[in-house]
LUMVO-799167 format. One line per field, with one value per residue (C-alpha): residue number from 0; x, y, z. Coordinates in steps of 0.5 Angstrom, whole numbers, plus 2048, in hexadecimal, padded with zeros to 3 digits. Each point is the difference from the previous one (the first is absolute). Example, Ala and Ser with C-alpha at 12.3 -4.5 7.8 and 13.67 -1.06 7.14 Angstrom:
REM residues 2
num <- [0 | 1]
u <- [819 | 802]
v <- [7F7 | 807]
w <- [810 | 7FE]
REM end
This chain:
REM residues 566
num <- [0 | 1 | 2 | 3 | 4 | 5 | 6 | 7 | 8 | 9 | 10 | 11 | 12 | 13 | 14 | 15 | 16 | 17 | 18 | 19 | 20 | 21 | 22 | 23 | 24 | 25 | 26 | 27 | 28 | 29 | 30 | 31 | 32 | 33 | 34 | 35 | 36 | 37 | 38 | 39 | 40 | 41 | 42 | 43 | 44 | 45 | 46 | 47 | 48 | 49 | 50 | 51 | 52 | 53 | 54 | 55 | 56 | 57 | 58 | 59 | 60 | 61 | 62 | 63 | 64 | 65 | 66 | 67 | 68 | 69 | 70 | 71 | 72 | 73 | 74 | 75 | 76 | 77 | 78 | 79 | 80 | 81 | 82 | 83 | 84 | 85 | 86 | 87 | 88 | 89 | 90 | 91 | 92 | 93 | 94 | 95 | 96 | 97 | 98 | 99 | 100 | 101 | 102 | 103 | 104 | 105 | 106 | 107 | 108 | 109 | 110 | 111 | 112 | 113 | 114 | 115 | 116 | 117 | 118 | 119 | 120 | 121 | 122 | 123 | 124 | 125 | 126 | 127 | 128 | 129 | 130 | 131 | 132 | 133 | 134 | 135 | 136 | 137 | 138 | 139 | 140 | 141 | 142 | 143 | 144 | 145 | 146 | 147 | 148 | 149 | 150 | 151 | 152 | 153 | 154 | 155 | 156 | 157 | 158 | 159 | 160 | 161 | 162 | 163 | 164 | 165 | 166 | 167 | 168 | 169 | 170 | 171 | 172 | 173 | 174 | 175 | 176 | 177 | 178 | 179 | 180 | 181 | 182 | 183 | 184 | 185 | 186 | 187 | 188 | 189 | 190 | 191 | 192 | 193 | 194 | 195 | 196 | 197 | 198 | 199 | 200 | 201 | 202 | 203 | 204 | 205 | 206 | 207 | 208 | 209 | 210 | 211 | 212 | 213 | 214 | 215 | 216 | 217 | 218 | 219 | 220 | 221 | 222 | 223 | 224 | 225 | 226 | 227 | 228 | 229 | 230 | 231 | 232 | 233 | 234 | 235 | 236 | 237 | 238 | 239 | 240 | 241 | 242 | 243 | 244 | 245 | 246 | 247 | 248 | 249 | 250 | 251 | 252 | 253 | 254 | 255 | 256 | 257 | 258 | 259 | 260 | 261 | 262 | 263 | 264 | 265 | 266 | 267 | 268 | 269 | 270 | 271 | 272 | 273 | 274 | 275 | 276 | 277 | 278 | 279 | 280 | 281 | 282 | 283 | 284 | 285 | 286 | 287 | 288 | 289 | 290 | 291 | 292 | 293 | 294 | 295 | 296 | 297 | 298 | 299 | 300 | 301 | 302 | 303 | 304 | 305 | 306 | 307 | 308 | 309 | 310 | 311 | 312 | 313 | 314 | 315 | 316 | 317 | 318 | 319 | 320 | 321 | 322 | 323 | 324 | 325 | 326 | 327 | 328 | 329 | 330 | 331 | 332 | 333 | 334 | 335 | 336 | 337 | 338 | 339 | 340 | 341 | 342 | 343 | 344 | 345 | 346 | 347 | 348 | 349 | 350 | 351 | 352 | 353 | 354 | 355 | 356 | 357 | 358 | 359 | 360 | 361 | 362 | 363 | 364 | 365 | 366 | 367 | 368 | 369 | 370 | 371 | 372 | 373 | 374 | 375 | 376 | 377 | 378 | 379 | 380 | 381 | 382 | 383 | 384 | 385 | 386 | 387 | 388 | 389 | 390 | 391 | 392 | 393 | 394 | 395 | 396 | 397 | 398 | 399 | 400 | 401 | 402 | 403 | 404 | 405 | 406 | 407 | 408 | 409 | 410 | 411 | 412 | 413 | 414 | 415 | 416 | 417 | 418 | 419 | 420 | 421 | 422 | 423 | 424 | 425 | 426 | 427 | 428 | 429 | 430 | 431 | 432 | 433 | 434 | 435 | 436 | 437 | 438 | 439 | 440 | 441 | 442 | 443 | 444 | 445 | 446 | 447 | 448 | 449 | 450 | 451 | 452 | 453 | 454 | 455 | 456 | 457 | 458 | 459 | 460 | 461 | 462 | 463 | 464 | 465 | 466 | 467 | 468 | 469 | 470 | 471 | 472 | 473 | 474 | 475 | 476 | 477 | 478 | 479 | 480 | 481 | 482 | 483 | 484 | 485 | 486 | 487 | 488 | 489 | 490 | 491 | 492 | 493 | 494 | 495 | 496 | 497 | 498 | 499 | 500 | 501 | 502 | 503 | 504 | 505 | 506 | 507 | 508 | 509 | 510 | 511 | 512 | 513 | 514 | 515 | 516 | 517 | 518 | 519 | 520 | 521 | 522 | 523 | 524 | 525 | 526 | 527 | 528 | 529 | 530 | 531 | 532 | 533 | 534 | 535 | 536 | 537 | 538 | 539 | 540 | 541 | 542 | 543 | 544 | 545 | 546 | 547 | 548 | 549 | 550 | 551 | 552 | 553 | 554 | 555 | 556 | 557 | 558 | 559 | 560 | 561 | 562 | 563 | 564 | 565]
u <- [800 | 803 | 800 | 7FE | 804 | 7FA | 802 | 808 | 802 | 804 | 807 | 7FB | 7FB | 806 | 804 | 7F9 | 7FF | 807 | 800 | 7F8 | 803 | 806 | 7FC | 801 | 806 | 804 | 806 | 804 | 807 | 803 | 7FC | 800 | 7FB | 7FF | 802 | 801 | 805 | 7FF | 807 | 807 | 806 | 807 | 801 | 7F9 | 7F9 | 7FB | 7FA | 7F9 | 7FE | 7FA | 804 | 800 | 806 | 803 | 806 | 806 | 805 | 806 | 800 | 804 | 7FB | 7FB | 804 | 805 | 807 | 803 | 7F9 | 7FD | 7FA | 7F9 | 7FB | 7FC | 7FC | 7FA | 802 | 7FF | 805 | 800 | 804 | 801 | 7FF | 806 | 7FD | 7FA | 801 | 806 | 803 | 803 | 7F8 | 803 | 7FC | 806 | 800 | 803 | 7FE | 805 | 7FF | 7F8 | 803 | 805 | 7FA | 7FB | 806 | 802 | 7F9 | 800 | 807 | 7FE | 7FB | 804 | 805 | 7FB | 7FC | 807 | 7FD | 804 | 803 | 802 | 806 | 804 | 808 | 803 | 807 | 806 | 803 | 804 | 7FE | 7FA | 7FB | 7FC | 7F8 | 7F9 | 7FA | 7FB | 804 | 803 | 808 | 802 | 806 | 802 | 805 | 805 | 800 | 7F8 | 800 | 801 | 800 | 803 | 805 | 800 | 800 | 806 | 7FE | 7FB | 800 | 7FC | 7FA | 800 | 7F9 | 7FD | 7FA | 801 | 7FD | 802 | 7FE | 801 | 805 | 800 | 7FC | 801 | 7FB | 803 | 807 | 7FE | 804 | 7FD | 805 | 7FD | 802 | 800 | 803 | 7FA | 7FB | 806 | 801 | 7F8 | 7FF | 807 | 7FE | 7F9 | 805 | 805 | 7FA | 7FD | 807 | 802 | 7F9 | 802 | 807 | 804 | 805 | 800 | 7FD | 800 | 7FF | 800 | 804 | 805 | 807 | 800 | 809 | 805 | 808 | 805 | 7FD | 7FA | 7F8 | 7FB | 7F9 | 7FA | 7FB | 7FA | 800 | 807 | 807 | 804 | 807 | 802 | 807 | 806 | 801 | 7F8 | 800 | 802 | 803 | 807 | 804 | 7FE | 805 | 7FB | 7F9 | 7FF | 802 | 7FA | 7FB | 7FE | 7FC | 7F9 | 800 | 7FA | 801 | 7FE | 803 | 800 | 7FF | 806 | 800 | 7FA | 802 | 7F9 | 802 | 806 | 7FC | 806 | 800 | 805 | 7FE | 803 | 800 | 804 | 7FB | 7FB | 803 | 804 | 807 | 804 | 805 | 7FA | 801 | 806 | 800 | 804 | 805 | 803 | 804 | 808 | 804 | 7FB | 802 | 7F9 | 7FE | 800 | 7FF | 805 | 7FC | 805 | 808 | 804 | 808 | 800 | 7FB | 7FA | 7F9 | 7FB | 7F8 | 800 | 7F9 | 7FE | 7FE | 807 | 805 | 808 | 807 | 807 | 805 | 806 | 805 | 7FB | 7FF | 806 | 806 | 804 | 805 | 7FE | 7F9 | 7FE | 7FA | 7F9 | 7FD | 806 | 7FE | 7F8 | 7FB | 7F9 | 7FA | 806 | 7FE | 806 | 801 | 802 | 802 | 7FC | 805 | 7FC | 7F9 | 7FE | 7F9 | 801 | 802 | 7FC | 806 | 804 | 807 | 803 | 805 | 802 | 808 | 7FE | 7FC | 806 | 806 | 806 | 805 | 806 | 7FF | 802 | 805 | 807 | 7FD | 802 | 804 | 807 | 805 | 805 | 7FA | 7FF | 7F9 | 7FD | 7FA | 7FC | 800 | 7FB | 801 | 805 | 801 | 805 | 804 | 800 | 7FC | 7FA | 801 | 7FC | 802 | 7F9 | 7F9 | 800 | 806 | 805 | 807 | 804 | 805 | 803 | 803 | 808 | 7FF | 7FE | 809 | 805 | 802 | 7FC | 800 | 7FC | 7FC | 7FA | 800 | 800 | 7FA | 7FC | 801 | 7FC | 7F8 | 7FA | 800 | 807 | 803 | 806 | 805 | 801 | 804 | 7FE | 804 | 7FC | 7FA | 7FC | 7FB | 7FD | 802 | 7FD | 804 | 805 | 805 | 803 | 805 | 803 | 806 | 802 | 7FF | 807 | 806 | 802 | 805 | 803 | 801 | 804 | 804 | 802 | 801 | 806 | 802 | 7FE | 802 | 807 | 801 | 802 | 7FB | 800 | 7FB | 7FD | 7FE | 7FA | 7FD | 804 | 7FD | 803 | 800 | 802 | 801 | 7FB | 804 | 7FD | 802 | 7FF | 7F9 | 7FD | 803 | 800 | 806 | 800 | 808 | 7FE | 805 | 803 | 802 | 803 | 807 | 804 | 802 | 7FB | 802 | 7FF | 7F9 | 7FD | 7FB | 802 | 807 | 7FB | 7FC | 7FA | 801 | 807 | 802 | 801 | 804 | 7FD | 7FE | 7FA | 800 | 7F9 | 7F9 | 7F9 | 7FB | 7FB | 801 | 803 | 808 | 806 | 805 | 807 | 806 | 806 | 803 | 801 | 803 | 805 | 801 | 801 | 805 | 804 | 7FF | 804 | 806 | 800 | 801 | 805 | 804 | 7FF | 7FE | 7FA | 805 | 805 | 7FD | 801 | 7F9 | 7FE | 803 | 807 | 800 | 7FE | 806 | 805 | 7FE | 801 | 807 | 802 | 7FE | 804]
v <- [800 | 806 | 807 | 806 | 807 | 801 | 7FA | 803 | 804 | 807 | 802 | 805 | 7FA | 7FB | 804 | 802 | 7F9 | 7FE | 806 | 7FF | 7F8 | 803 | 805 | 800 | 7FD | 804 | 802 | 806 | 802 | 803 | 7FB | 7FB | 7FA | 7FA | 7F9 | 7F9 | 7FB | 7FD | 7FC | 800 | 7FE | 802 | 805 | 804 | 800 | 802 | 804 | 801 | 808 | 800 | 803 | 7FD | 7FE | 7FD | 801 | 7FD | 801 | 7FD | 7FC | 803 | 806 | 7FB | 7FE | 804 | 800 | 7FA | 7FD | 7FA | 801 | 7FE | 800 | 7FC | 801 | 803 | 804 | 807 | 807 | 807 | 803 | 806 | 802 | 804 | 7FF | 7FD | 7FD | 803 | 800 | 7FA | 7FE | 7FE | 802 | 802 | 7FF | 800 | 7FC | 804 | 807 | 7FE | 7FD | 807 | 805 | 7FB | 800 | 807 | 803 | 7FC | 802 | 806 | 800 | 7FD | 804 | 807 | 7FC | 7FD | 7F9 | 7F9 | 7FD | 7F9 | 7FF | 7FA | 801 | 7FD | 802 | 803 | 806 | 805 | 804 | 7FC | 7FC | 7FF | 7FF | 7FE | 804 | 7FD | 800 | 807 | 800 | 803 | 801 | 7FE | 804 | 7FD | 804 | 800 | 7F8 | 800 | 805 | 7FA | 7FD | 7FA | 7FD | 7FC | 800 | 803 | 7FA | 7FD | 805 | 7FE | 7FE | 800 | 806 | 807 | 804 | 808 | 807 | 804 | 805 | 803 | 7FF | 803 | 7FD | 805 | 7FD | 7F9 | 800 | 7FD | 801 | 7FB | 800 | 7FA | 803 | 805 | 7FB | 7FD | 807 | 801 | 7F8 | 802 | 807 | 7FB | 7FB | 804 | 804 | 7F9 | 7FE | 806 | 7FF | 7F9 | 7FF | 800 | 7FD | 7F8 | 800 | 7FA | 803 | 7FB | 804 | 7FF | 801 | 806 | 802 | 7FD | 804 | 7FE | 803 | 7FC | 7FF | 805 | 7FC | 804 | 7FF | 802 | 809 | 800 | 7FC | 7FF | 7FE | 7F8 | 802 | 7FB | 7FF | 7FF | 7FA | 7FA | 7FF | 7FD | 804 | 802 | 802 | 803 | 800 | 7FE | 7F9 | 7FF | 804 | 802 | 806 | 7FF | 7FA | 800 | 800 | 803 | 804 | 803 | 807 | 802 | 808 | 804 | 809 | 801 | 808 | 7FD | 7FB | 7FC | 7F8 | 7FC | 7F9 | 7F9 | 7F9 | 7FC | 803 | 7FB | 7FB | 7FF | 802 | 7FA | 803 | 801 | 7F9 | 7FC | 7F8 | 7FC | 7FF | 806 | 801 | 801 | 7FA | 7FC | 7FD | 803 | 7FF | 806 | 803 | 805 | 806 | 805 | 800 | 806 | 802 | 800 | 7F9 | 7FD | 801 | 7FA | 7FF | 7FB | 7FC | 804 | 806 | 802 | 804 | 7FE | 802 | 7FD | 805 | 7FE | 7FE | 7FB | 7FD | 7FB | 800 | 802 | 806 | 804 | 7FD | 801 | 803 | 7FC | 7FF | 7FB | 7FD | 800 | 802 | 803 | 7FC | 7FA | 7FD | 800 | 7FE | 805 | 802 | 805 | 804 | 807 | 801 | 808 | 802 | 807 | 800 | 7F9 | 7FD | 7F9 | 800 | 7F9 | 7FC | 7FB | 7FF | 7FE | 7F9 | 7FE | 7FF | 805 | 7FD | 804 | 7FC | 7FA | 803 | 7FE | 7FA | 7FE | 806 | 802 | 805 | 7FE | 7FB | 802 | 7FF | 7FF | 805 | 805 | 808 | 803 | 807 | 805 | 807 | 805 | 7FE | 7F8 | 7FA | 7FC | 7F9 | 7FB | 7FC | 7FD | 800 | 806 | 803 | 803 | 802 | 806 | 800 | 807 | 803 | 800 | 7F8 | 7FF | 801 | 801 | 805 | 806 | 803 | 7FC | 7FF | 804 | 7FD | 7FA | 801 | 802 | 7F9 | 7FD | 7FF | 7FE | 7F8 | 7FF | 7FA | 802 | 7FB | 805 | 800 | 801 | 806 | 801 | 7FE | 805 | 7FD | 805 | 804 | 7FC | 802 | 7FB | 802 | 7FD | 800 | 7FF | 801 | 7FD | 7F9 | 801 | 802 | 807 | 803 | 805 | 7FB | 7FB | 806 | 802 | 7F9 | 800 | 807 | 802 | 807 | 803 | 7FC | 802 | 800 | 803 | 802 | 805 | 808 | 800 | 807 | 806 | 806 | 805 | 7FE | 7F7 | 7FB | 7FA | 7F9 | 7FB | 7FA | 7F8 | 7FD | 807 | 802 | 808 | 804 | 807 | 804 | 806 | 806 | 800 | 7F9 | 801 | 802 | 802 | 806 | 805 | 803 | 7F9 | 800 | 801 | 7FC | 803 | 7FC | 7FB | 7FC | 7FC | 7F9 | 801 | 7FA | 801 | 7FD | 802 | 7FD | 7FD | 806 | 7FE | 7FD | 804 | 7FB | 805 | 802 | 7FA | 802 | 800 | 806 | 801 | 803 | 802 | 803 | 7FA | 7FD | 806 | 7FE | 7FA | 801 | 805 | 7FC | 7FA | 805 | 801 | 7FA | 7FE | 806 | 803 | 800 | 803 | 804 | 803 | 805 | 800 | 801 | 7FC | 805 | 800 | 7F8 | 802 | 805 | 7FA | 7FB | 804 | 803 | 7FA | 7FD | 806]
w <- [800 | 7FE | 805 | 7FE | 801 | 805 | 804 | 800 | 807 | 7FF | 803 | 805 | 802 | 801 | 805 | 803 | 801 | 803 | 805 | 802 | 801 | 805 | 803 | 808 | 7FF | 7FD | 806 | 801 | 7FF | 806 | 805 | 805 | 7FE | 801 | 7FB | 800 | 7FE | 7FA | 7FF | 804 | 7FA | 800 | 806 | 7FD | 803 | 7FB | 803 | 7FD | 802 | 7FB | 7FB | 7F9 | 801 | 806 | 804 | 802 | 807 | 802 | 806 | 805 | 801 | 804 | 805 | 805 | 800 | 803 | 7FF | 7FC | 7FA | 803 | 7F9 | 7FC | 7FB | 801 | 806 | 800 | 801 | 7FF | 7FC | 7FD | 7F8 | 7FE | 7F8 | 7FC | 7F9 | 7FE | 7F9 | 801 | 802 | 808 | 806 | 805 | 807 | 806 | 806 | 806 | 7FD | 803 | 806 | 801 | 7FF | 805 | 804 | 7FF | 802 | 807 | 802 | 7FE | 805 | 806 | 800 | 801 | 805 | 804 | 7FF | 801 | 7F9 | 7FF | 7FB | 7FF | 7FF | 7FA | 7FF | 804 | 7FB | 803 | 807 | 800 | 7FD | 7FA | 803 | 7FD | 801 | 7FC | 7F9 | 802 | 802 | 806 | 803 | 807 | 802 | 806 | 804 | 801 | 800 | 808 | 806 | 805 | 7FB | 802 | 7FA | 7FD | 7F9 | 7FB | 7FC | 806 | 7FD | 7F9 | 7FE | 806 | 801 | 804 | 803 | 7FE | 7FF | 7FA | 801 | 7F9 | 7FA | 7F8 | 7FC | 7F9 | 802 | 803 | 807 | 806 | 806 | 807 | 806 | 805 | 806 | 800 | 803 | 804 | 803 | 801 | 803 | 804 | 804 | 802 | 802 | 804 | 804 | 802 | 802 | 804 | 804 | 802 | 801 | 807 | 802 | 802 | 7F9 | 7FC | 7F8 | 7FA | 7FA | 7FA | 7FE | 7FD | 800 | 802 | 802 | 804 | 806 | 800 | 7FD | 7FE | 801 | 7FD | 804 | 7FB | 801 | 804 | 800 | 806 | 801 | 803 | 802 | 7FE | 808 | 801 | 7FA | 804 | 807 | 7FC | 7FC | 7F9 | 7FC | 7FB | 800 | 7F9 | 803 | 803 | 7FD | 7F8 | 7FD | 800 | 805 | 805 | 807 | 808 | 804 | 805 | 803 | 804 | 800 | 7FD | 7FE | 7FF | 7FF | 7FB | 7FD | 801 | 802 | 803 | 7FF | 803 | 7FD | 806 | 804 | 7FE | 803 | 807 | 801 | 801 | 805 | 805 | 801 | 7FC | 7FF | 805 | 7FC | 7FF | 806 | 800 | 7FF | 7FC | 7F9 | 7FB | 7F9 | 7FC | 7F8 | 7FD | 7FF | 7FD | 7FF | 800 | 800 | 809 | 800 | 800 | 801 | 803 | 801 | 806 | 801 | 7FB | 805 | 804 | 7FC | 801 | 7FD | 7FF | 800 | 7FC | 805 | 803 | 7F9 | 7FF | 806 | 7F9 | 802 | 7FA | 7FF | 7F8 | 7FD | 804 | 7F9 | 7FF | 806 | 800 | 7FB | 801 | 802 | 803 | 807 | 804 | 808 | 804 | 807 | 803 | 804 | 802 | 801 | 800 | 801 | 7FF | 7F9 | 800 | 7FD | 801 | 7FE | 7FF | 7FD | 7FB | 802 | 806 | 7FE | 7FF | 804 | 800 | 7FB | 804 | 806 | 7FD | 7FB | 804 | 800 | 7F8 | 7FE | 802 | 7FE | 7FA | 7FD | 7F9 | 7FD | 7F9 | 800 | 7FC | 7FF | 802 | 801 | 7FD | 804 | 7FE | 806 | 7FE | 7FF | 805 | 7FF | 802 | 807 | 802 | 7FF | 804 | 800 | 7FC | 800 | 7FD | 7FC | 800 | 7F9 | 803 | 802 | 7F9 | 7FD | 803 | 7FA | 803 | 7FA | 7FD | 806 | 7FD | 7F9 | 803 | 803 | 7FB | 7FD | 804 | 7FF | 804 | 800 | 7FF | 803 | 804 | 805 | 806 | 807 | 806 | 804 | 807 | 803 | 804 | 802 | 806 | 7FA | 7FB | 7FB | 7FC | 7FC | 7FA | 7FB | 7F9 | 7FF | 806 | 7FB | 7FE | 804 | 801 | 7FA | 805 | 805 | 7FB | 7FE | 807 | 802 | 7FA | 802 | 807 | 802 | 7FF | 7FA | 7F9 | 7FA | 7FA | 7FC | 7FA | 802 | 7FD | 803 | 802 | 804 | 803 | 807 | 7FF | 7F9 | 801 | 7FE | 7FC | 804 | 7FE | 801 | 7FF | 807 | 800 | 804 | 802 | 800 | 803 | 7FE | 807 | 7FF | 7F9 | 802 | 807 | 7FC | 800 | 7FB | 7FC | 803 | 7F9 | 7FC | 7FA | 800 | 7FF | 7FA | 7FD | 800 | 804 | 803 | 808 | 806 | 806 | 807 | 803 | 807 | 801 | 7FE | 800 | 801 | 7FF | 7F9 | 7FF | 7FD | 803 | 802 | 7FC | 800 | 7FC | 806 | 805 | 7FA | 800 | 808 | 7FF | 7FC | 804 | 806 | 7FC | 7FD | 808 | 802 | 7FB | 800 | 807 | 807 | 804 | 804 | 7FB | 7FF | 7F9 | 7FB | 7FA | 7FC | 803 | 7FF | 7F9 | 7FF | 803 | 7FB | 7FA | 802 | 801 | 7F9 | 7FD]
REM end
């Protein structure tokens, strides 16, 4: 059947047609409305608005920073229509510009009204937090986070809903400044009156570790803090109050003077308990053997917990009968549980000195039993000082060896020494042994014979040695004998002529007789002289050529002999 031109639409009934069929549902540009999910694909949701073409969303503008999407099909959101049925034929919309200008207007009506708002932190960006108020980014600065700044990290604050105030809004710019602290400082003043009205002294009160210093605690007691001394801690000894407590713990103390006019508190949390000196355990008496824990070590001993209740103390020259005891982390470790005598009990500074040595017998009592003087003993170094070394000579005591008993060469003596290391094993002798002393002193170089002996035994004073000059001064020459024995000619004993008493007659390396006149055993050289040497020689022409009692000099014996050679 063929139609009739009458039968055909005309481009004006077509479009009136299409627009009286959208009627009632054609949407604004610039407004909020409501659409309806139609397929979630690829990151994308596509919203039906009513338009004549449908629009599509990413999927990160449905949920929170942080958070998972929750949608399905069919749900419904509001959303905003930036533009309809552009050239390319595209509805576009935005789903977080709906929810910034909801949002907006709420906020904007509590911050004029100082009403509460509720926001979830979402990241830590620099000098605070990056905060969600309903799909609006605020910031959290972090100084605003708390009044009591008791809280030890901000990522503890992630995700989780706050309470705030709006401190600052620019809708033109986009900025939101909040504050938590501005409520926490409300909460606090209600807080802090109720206190104040129910405090006293005597006063148990539970609250929270808010600082901790060197000096002790402050514990925020919900509106004001007070102060825990590191001496009101415990009744033993606490080396820090961050060994017994942490920031942020929940505790009870106790009120022990209260500054109403200050607002100052002094708080206790040994008070809590009975103080043990009031009534000690029957094994702490003087004399008695006890079991103890090592507290703390430092350089003058160590510190002790005794029942877990009694502060006690060791002091270095009661650690070890060791002369020179060494450092007492050598000895014991913290936390060791050693034996140990009590020794003094004060009350007062609620103390008890012990001892460790003296669970032992004094090996000194028993020493001459199994040493004696010449022994030699095959032991270890154990300390190097700058006058010698300690060697061992028992468990518990130690010997010297002084730096001018390690040669019988004193020049090298200190050369010597620094050959010597902790650890070394060295062969010693045993010189003396006092024992009300306690003191053992030892040598090394008295191992072997000593080289001046040796040579005063082939040349003993008033016998004839020669040897090299092997250094002049103005006042002596210094002779370089055999077995490295030194000898000092002093000018005086250079000649009987005194005009011959000179020691530039002399040179270096000049072989010289002289005589052995005497031995300085401190400095370890022998005294010579030319000049005896010249005496004898005299006394010997005397004897051969003349008489004591002629009255004839050397020189006129001198002048006889040679006239009659002539």
């Amino acid at each position: 059947m063929e139609k009739t031109l009458s039968n055909k639409l005309s481009n004006e009934e077509y479009e009136a047609l299409i627009a009286k069929t959208f009627e009632g549902s054609l949407v604004k540009e610039k407004t909020i409305v409501s659409g309806k999910v139609v397929s979630i694909e690829n990151d994308l949701v596509t919203i039906d608005v009513g338009s004549k073409s449908e629009g599509r969303i990413p999927v990160s503008e449905f949920h929170r920073p942080g958070q998972k999407p929750e949608m399905n099909v069919g749900d419904a959101f509001d959303v905003f229509i930036e533009n309809v049925d552009n050239s390319n034929g595209e509805t576009i919309l935005s789903r977080e510009k709906a929810i910034k200008q909801q949002s907006w207007n709420k906020l904007q009506d509590s911050f004029d009204n100082n009403k509460v708002v509720t926001g979830i932190p979402f990241n830590r960006v620099k000098g605070g937090m990056s905060v969600d108020l309903d799909g609006v980014v605020a910031f959290l600065p972090g100084s605003q986070i708390d009044t009591r700044q008791i809280i030890k990290d901000t990522k503890e604050l992630l995700n989780k809903p706050l309470d705030l105030m709006i401190l600052k809004m620019d809708k033109f710019r986009g900025n939101i400044v909040v504050s938590r602290k501005a409520i926490s400082e409300v909460e606090l003043k209600e807080q802090k009156e109720e206190l104040l009205n129910s405090i006293k002294e005597g006063s148990i009160i539970k609250g929270k570790v808010k600082n901790i210093t060197d000096y002790g605690a402050f514990i925020d007691l919900g509106g004001m803090d007070g102060l825990v001394h590191i001496t009101d801690i415990s009744w033993t000894k606490v080396n820090s109050p961050s060994e017994v407590l942490n920031l942020g713990d929940d505790i009870n103390v106790k009120v022990l003077k209260f500054d109403q006019e200050l607002s100052r508190l002094s708080l206790g949390i040994k008070q809590l308990t009975d103080n043990p000196w009031d009534n000690l355990d029957s094994d702490i008496e003087t004399n008695n053997n006890v079991e103890a824990k090592v507290n703390s070590i430092n350089d003058t001993g160590i510190n002790l917990l005794i029942n877990d209740k009694y502060d006690g103390v060791i002091t270095l020259n009661e650690m070890t009968w060791l002369k020179k005891p060494p450092h007492p982390s050598k000895l014991v470790s913290i936390n060791d549980i050693v034996n140990v005598k009590i020794i003094n009990i004060d009350n007062d500074k609620k103390k008890i000195s012990c001892s460790l040595k003296q669970t032992k017998s004094n090996p000194w009592d028993k020493l001459n039993e199994t040493l004696k003087i010449n022994d030699i003993l095959e032991t270890e170094v154990v300390n190097i000082v700058d006058f010698g070394i300690f060697v061992k000579v028992h468990d518990e005591i130690d010997g010297m060896v002084h730096v001018s008993d390690l040669s019988w060469d004193e020049k090298i003596s200190q050369q010597t020494l620094e050959q010597y290391k902790k650890g070394d094993k060295v062969k010693v002798k045993i010189l003396e042994i006092s024992v009300e002393k306690e003191r053992i002193s030892l040598g090394i170089k008295q191992l072997d014979s000593d080289p001046l002996q040796e040579f005063l035994d082939k040349n003993p004073v008033k016998s004839m040695v020669s040897g090299k000059i092997i250094e002049i001064d103005d006042k002596f020459l210094k002779i370089g004998l055999e077995n490295n024995i030194i000898g000092t000619i002093k000018r005086t004993n250079l000649s009987k002529d005194k005009n011959e008493q000179r020691v530039d007659r002399f040179a270096l390396e000049e072989q010289v007789d002289s005589i052995v006149i005497s031995v300085d055993q401190k400095t370890r050289t022998l005294n010579l002289s030319i000049k005896e040497i010249e005496i004898n020689d005299e006394k010997k022409a005397l004897s051969k050529y003349g008489s004591s009692d002629s009255g004839a000099s050397l020189g006129d014996i001198l002048g006889s002999i040679l006239k009659k050679k002539e």
